[in-house]
KEDRENVO-952487 format. One line per 4 residues: their letters; for each residue x, y, z of C-alpha. Coordinates in pm, 1 decimal. Example, Ala and Ser with C-alpha at 12.3 -4.5 7.8 and 13.67 -1.06 7.14 Angstrom:
as	1230.0/-450.0/780.0 | 1367.0/-106.0/714.0
//
This chain:
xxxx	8.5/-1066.9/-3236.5 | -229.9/-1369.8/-3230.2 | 31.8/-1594.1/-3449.7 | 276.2/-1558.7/-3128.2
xxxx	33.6/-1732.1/-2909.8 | 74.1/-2066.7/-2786.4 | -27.7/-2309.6/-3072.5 | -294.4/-2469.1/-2800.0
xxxx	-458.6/-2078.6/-2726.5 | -489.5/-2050.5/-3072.3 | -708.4/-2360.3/-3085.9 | -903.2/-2280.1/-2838.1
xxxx	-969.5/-1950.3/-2954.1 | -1015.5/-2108.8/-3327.6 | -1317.5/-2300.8/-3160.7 | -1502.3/-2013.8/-2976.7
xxxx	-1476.5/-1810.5/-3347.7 | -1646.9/-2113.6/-3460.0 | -1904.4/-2124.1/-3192.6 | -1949.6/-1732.9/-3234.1
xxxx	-2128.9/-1797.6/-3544.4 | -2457.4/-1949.2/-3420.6 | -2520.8/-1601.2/-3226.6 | -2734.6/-1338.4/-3319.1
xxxx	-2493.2/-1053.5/-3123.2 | -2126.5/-1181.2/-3220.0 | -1827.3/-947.0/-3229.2 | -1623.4/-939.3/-3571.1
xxxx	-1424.4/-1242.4/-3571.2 | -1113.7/-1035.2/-3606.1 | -1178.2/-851.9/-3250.7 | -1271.9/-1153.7/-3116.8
xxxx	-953.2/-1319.3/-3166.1 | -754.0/-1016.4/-3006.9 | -1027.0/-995.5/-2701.5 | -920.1/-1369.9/-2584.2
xxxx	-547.0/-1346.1/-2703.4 | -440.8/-1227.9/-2351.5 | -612.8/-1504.1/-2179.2 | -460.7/-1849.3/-2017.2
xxxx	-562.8/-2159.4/-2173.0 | -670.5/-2324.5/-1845.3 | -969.9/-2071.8/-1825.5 | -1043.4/-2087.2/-2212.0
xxxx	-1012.3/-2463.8/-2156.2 | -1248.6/-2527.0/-1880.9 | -1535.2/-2364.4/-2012.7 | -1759.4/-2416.0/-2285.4
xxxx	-1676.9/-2227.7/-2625.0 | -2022.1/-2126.0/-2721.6 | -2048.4/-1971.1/-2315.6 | -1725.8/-1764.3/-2382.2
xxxx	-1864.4/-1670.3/-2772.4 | -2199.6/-1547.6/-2557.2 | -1997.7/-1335.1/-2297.7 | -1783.8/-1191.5/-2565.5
xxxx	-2105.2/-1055.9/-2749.1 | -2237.3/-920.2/-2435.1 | -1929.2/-757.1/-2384.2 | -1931.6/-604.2/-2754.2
xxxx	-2284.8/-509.7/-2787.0 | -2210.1/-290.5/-2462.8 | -1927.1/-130.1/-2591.8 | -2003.0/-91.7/-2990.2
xxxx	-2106.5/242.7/-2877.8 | -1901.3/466.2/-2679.7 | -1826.0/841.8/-2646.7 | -1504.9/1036.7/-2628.2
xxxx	-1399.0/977.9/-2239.6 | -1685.1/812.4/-2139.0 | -1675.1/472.7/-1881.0 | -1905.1/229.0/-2006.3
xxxx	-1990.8/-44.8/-1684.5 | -2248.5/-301.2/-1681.6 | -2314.1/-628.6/-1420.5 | -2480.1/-961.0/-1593.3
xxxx	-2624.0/-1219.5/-1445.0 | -2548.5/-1509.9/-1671.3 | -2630.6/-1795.2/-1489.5 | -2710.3/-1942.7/-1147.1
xxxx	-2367.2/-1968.0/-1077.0 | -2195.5/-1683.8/-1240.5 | -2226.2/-1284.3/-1271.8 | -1978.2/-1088.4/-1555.8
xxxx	-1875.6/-735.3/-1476.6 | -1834.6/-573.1/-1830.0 | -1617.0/-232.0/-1874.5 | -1496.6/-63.0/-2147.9
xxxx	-1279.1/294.3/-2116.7 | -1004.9/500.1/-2236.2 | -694.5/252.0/-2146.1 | -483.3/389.7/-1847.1
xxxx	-206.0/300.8/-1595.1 | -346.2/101.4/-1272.0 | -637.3/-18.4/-1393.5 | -650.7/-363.3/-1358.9
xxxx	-501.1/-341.3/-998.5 | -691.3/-79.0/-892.6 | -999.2/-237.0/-1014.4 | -876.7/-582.5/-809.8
xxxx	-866.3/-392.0/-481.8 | -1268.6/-292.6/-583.6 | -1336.6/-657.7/-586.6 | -1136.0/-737.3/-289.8
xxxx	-1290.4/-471.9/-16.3 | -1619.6/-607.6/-166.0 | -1538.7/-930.0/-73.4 | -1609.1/-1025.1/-480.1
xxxx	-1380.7/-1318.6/-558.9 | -1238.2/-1312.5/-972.9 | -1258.8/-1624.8/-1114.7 | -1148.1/-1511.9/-1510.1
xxxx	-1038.8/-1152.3/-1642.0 | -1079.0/-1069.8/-1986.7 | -859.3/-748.6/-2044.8 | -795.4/-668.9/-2403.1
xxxx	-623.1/-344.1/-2492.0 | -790.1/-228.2/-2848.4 | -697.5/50.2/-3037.3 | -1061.0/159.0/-3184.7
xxxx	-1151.0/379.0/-3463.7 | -1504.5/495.6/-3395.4 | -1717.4/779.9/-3595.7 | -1829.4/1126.1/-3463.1
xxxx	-2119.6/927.4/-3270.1 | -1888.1/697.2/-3089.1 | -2009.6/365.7/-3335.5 | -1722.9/130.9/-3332.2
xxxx	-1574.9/124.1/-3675.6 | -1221.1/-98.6/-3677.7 | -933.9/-233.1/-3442.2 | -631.6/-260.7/-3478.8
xxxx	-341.7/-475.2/-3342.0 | -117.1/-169.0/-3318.8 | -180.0/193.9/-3263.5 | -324.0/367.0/-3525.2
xxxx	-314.2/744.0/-3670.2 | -682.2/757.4/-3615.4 | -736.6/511.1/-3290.8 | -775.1/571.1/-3007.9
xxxx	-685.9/267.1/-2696.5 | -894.5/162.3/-2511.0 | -909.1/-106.9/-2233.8 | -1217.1/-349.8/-2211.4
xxxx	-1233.4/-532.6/-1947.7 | -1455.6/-871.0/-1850.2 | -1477.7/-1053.9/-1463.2 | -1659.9/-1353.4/-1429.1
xxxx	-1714.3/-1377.9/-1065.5 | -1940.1/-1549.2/-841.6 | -2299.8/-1515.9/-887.4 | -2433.2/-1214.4/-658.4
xxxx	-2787.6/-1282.4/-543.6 | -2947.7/-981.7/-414.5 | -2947.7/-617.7/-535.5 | -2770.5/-435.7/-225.3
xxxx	-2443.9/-692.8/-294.0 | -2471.0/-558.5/-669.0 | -2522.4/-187.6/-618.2 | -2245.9/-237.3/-332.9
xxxx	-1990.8/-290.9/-599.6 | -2091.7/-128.6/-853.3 | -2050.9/184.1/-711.3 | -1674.0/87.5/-534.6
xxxx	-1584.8/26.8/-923.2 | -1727.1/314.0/-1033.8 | -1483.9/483.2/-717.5 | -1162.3/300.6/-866.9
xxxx	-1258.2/445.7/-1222.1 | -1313.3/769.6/-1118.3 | -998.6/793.9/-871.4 | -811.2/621.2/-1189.1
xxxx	-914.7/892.5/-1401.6 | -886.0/1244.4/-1182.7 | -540.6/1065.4/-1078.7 | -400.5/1000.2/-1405.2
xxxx	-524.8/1305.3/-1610.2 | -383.5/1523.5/-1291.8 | -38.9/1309.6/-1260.6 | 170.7/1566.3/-1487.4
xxxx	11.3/1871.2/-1309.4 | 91.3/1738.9/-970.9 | 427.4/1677.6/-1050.2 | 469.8/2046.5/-1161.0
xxxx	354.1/2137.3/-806.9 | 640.3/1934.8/-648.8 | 889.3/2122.2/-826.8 | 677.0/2451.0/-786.1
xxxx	749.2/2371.7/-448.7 | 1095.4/2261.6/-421.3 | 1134.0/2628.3/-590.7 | 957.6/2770.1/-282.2
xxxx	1142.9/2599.2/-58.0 | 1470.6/2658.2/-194.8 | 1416.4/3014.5/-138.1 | 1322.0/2995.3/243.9
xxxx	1553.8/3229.8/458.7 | 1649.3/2941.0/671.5 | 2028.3/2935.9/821.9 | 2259.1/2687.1/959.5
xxxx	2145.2/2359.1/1070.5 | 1785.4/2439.9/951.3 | 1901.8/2545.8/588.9 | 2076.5/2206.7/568.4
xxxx	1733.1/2017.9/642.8 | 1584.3/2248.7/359.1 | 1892.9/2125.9/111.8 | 1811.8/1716.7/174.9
xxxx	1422.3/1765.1/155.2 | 1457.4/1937.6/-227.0 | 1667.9/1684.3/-241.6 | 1437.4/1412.6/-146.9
xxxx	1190.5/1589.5/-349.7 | 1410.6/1563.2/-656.3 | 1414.7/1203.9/-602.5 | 1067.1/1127.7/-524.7
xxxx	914.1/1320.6/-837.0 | 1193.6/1135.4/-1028.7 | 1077.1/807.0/-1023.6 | 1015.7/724.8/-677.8
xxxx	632.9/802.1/-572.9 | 327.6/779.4/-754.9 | 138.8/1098.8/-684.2 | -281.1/1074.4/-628.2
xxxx	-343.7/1396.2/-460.3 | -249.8/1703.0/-445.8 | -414.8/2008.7/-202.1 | -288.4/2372.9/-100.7
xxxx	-382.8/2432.1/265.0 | -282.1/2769.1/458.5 | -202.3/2736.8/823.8 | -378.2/2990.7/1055.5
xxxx	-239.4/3109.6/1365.6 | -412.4/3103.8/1689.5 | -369.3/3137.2/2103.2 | -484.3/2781.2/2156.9
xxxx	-487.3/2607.1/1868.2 | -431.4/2626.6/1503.5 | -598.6/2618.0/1171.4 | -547.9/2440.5/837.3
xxxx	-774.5/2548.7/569.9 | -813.4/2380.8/219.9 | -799.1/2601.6/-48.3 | -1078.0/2357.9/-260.2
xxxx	-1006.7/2483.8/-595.2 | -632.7/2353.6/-578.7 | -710.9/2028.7/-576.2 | -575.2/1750.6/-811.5
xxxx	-603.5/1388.9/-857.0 | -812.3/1202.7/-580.7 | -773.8/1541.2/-388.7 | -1007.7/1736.8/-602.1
xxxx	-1322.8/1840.6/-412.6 | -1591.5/1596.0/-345.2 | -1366.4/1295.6/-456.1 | -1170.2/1169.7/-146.6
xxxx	-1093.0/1405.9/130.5 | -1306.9/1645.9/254.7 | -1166.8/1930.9/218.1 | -1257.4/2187.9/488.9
xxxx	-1099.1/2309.0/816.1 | -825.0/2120.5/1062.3 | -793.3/2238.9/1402.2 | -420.0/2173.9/1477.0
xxxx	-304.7/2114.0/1898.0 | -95.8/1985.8/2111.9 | 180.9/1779.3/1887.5 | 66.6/1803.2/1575.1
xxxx	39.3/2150.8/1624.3 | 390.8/2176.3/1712.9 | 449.5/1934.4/1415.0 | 326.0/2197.6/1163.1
xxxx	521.6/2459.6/1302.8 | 841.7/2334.1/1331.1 | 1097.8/2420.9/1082.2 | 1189.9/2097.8/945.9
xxxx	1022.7/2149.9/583.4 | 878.5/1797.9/539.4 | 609.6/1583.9/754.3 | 625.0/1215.4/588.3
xxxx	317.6/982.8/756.6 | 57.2/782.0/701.7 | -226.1/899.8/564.8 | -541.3/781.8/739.3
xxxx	-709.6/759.4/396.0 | -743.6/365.7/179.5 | -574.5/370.8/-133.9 | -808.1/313.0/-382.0
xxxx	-580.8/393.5/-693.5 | -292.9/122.7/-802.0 | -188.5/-112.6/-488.2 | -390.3/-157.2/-146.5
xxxx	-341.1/13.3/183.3 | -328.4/336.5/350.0 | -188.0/599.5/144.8 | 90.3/788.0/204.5
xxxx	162.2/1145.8/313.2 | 389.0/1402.2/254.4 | 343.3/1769.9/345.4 | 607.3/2035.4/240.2
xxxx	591.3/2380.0/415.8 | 538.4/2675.1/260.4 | 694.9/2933.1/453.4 | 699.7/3328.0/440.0
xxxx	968.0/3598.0/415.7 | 1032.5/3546.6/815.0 | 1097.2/3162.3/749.3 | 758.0/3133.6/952.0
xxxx	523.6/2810.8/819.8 | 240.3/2975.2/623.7 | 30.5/2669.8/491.4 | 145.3/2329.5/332.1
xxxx	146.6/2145.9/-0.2 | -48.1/1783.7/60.7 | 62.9/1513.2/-133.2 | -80.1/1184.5/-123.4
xxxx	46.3/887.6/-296.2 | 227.7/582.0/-275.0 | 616.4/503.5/-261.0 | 697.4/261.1/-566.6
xxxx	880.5/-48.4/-516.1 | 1225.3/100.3/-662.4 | 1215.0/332.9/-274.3 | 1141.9/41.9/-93.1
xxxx	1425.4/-129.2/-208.3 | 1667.8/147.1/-224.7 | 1943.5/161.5/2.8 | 1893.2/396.7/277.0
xxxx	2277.3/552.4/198.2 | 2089.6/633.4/-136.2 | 1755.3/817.6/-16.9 | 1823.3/1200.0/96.7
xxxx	1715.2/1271.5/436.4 | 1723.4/908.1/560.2 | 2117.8/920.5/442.6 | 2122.3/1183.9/654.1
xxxx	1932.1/1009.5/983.3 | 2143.4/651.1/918.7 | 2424.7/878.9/897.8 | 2359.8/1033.7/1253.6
xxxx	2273.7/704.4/1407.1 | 2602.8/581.3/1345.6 | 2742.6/893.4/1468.2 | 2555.0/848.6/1797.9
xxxx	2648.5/483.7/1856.4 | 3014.7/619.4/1822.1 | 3075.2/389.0/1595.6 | 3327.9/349.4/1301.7
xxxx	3073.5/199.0/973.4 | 3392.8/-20.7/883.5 | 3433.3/-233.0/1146.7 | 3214.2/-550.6/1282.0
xxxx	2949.7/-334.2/1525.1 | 2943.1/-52.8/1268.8 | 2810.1/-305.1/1015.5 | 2569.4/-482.6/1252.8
xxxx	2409.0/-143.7/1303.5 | 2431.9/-92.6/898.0 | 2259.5/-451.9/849.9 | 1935.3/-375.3/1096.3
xxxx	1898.6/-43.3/893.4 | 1908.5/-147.5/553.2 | 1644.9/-412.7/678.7 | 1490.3/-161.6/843.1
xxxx	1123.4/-102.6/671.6 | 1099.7/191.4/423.8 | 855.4/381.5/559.1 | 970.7/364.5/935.8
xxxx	1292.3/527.1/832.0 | 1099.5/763.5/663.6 | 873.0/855.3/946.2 | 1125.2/818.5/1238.9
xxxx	1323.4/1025.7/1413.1 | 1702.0/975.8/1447.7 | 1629.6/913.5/1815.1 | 1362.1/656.4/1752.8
xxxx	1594.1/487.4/1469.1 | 1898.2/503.3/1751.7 | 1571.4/322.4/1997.0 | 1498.5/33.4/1790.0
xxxx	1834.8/-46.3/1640.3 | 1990.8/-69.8/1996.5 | 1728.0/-321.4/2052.1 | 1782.0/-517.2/1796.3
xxxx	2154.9/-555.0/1774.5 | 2106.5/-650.6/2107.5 | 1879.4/-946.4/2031.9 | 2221.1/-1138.6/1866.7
xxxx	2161.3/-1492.3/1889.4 | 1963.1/-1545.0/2171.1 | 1612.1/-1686.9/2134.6 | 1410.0/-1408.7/2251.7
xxxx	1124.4/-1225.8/2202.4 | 1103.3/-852.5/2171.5 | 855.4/-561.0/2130.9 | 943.2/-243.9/2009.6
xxxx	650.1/65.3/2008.2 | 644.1/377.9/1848.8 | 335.8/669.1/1805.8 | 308.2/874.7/1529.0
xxxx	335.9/1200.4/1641.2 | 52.5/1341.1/1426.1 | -157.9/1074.3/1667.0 | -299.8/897.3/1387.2
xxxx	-99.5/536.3/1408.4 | 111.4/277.1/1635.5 | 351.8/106.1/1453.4 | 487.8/-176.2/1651.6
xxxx	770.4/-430.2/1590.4 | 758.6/-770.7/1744.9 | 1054.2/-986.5/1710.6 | 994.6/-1383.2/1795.7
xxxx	1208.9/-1687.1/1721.6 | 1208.1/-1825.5/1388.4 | 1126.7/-2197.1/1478.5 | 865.3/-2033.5/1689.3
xxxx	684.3/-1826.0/1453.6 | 315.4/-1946.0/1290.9 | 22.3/-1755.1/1131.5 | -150.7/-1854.4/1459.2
xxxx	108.6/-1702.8/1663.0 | 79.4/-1401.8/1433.7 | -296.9/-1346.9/1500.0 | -223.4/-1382.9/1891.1
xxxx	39.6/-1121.6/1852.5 | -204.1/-906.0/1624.1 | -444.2/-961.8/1878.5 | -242.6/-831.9/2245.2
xxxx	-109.4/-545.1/2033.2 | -482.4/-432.9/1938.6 | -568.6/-495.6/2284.7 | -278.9/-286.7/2437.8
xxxx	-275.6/-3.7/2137.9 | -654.3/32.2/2081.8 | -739.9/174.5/1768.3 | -836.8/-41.1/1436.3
xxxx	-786.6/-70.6/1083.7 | -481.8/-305.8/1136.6 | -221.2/-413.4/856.9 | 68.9/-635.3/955.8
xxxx	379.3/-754.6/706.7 | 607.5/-1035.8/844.8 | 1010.0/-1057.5/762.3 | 1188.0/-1436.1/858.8
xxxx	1486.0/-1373.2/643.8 | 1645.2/-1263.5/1019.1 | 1931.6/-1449.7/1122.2 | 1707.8/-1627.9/1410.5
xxxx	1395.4/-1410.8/1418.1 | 1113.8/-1332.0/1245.2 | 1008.2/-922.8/1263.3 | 616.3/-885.8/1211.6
xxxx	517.4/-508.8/1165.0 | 172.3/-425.8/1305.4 | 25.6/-65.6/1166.1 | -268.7/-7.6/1424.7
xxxx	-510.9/348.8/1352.2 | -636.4/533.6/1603.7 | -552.0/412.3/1967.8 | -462.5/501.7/2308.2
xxxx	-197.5/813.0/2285.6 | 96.4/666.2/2542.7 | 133.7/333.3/2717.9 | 433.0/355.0/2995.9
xxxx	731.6/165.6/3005.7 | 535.9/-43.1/3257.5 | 262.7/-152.5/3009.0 | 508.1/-169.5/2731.9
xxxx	691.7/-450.5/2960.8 | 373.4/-635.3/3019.8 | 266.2/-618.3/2668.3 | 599.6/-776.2/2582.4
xxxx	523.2/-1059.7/2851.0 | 241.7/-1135.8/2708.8 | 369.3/-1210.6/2373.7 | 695.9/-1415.7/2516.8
xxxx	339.3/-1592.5/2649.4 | 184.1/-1655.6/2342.1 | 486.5/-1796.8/2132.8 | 596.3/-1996.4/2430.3
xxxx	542.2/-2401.9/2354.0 | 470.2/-2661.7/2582.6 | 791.7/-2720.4/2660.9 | 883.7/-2378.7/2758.2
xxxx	606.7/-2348.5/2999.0 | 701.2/-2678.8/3131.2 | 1067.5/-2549.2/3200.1 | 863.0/-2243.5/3356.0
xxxx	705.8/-2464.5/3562.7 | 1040.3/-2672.2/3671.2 | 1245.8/-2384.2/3756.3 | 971.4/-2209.0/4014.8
xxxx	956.4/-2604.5/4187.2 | 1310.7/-2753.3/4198.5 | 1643.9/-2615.0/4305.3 | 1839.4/-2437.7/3991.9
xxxx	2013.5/-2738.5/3889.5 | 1726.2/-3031.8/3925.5 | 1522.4/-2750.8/3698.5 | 1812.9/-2737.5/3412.8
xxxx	1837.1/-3120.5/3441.0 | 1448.5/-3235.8/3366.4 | 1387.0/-2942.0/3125.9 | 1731.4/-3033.8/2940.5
xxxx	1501.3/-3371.2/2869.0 | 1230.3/-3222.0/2770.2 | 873.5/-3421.0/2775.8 | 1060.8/-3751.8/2792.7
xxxx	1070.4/-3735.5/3141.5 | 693.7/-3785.7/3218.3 | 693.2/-4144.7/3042.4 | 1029.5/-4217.5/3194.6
xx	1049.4/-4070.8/3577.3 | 1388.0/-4079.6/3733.5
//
């Protein structure tokens, strides 16, 4: 309610209502004290009242008129140094950030958002008729939003992001009207699945993916997409086709994906065939819908009354932040790979090894122990654990087996580790990998390392222990400091112990000789 605001918003707000008045297009001064009640007072303070009075009548003569479901979006020049994007639609989850990743793969800096949430009474023609601070029998809510960004100069740079906003509406939309539905296809599924005549070891992997399932349509995935494909059988190679009229969310046809045929071979032919009812991946698809970065991608087998795989059930989404900060003890399935990890290692989870192992997964990112295999996880652990204390750096590799990604791990010294050294790493692991589209996330809450995780599309589809080594050279190479080389350089020109003794010194040396 405006009389919670901070005494000094109110002010502010008091003098724009005042400044309203010498308008010819002003909103009622009762809306106009909700539409600025959300904003801070260091953008209501640094500009001019009667500007903001003029941007909150564009905003309102735009939006006085609206129909049922309709997405009302305009772009203003206002000035030589400023351009508003005006919006005004049926209120929704992810807007806002959905509408920020629009202006960020534009390249459109925000300098102020506006974002009231109004619950509007209009009249069978769509004429605005009240608002009200809470919901009403008769309103509807809707969220109007204003961004004053930089002033855009030529048409193509205003049709550019125009239509990526009208994308994050639209995928906003088809994902939230569809969210229910898709979730009733999950446990559609699950149903499905649960009645697959698998046996033994096989029939336990069924049990932990419904439960997975359970968890994930609980509260632990935001589903975008949803698609029915049927898997097709051939000599050579295999087919996936999209059943188009199945489609939900950002999956419906013409809105994402193409939806058409996939020729399946080599490994992620085998990938679809195998048993094991879930794939979990990357999706090679840009989320465009709530938080930025590739969406993720689960498929869950449908199988027929042989326990053969007859098609699949696409998700995409995203994993919320309450499964990336679960323990992995708590998420079925990767319980059940941290579990057989520890098995392997032989170890007992009680005592001092068995909890090393323990702390690298529980570190461990999310969606590696998702996507891994026991094998992999058994890999990279080893590898780590055996870092201990010692100031080294380490590379770890590992291919999607769909071919679509290399994720790689790079573990450097703490002390050593700088946003330029980053970019160097970024850049050998590119050159090594191949590929594009690269997203890296760093980690220095290691004892004495720092992890950064490089996601790299595309690429070359095996590098050999050999290449792996020199790729791991080279970044020892490019986090190495003067100092280091200079010890390099001592221990390939003096005798062992002459080496230790200047490089114990350091650079001191050169100004004082012995």
């Amino acid at each position: 309610m405006p009389t919670q605001l901070p005494k000094r918003r109110l002010t502010l707000i008091d003098q724009i209502i005042k400044a309203a008045k010498g308008h010819a297009e002003r909103m009622p001064l009762d809306l106009l004290r909700r539409y600025f009640s959300g904003v801070g007072e260091e953008d209501l303070a640094a500009r001019e009242a009667a500007y903001l009075a003029g941007i909150a009548g564009l905003h309102f003569g735009m939006a006085e008129k609206r129909r049922t479901d309709q997405t009302l979006l305009k772009i203003v020049h206002v000035s030589d140094s400023s351009s508003l994007v005006l919006i005004a639609t049926d209120d929704r989850p992810f807007l806002v950030e959905s509408l920020g990743i629009a202006f960020a793969e534009t390249g459109v800096a925000v300098r102020m958002l506006v974002h009231p949430v109004l619950h509007v009474r209009r009249d069978g023609r769509g004429r605005l008729l009240s608002t009200h601070d809470d919901a009403h029998e008769r309103a509807r809510t809707e969220s109007w939003q204003l961004y004053e960004i930089d002033r855009l100069w030529d048409a193509e740079s205003t049709e550019r992001l125009e239509a990526r906003l009208h994308v994050a509406l639209e995928h906003v939309q088809l994902a939230v009207t569809d969210w229910m539905t898709m979730r009733a296809k999950v446990r559609r599924a699950i149903e499905q699945l649960a009645k697959a005549p698998l046996r033994g070891e096989r029939a336990q992997q069924r049990d932990e993916a419904i439960a997975l399932l359970d968890w994930m349509e609980g509260a632990h995935f935001v589903f975008l997409g949803y698609r029915y494909q049927r898997l097709t059988r051939g000599a050579h190679r295999d087919r996936l086709q999209a059943d188009q009229r199945s489609g939900l969310g950002i999956l419906r046809a013409g809105s994402l994906e193409k939806s058409g045929t996939e020729n399946l071979q080599g490994e992620l032919r085998d990938a679809m065939r195998s048993t094991d009812p879930l794939i979990i991946t990357k999706s090679a698809l840009r989320s465009t819908v709530h938080r930025s970065g590739h969406l993720d991608h689960l498929t869950i087998k449908d199988f027929d009354k042989q326990g053969r795989v007859q098609g699949e059930h696409r998700f995409l989404g995203l994993w919320t932040a309450t499964a990336y900060f679960a323990s992995p003890n708590d998420i079925p399935v990767v319980r059940r790979k941290v579990s057989e990890v520890i098995t392997r290692f032989g170890l007992d989870p009680r005592s001092h090894d068995g909890k090393a192992v323990l702390a690298v997964l529980e570190t461990w990112p999310r969606d590696e122990l998702f996507q891994s295999t026991p094998t992999e996880l058994v890999d990279f652990v080893r590898g780590v654990v055996n870092l201990y204390d010692r100031p080294t750096t380490r590379v770890m590799l590992r291919h999607d087996p769909l071919g679509r990604f290399w994720s790689c791990m790079a573990f450097v010294p703490r002390d050593r580790y700088t946003t330029e050294v980053r970019h160097r790493i970024e850049a050998l692991l590119t050159r090594h990998c191949g590929g594009s589209d690269l997203e890296s996330q760093v980690q220095i809450a290691l004892s004495n390392h720092a992890r950064l995780h490089v996601m790299i599309r595309g690429g070359v589809e095996k590098l050999s222990g050999i290449q792996v080594a020199a790729l791991e050279r080279e970044v020892a190479d490019a986090v190495a400091t003067w100092t280091d080389h200079l010890r390099a350089t001592l221990q390939g020109a003096l005798a062992p112990a002459a080496a230790a003794r200047l490089g114990a010194h350091g650079p001191r040396f050169l100004c004082n000789p012995p």
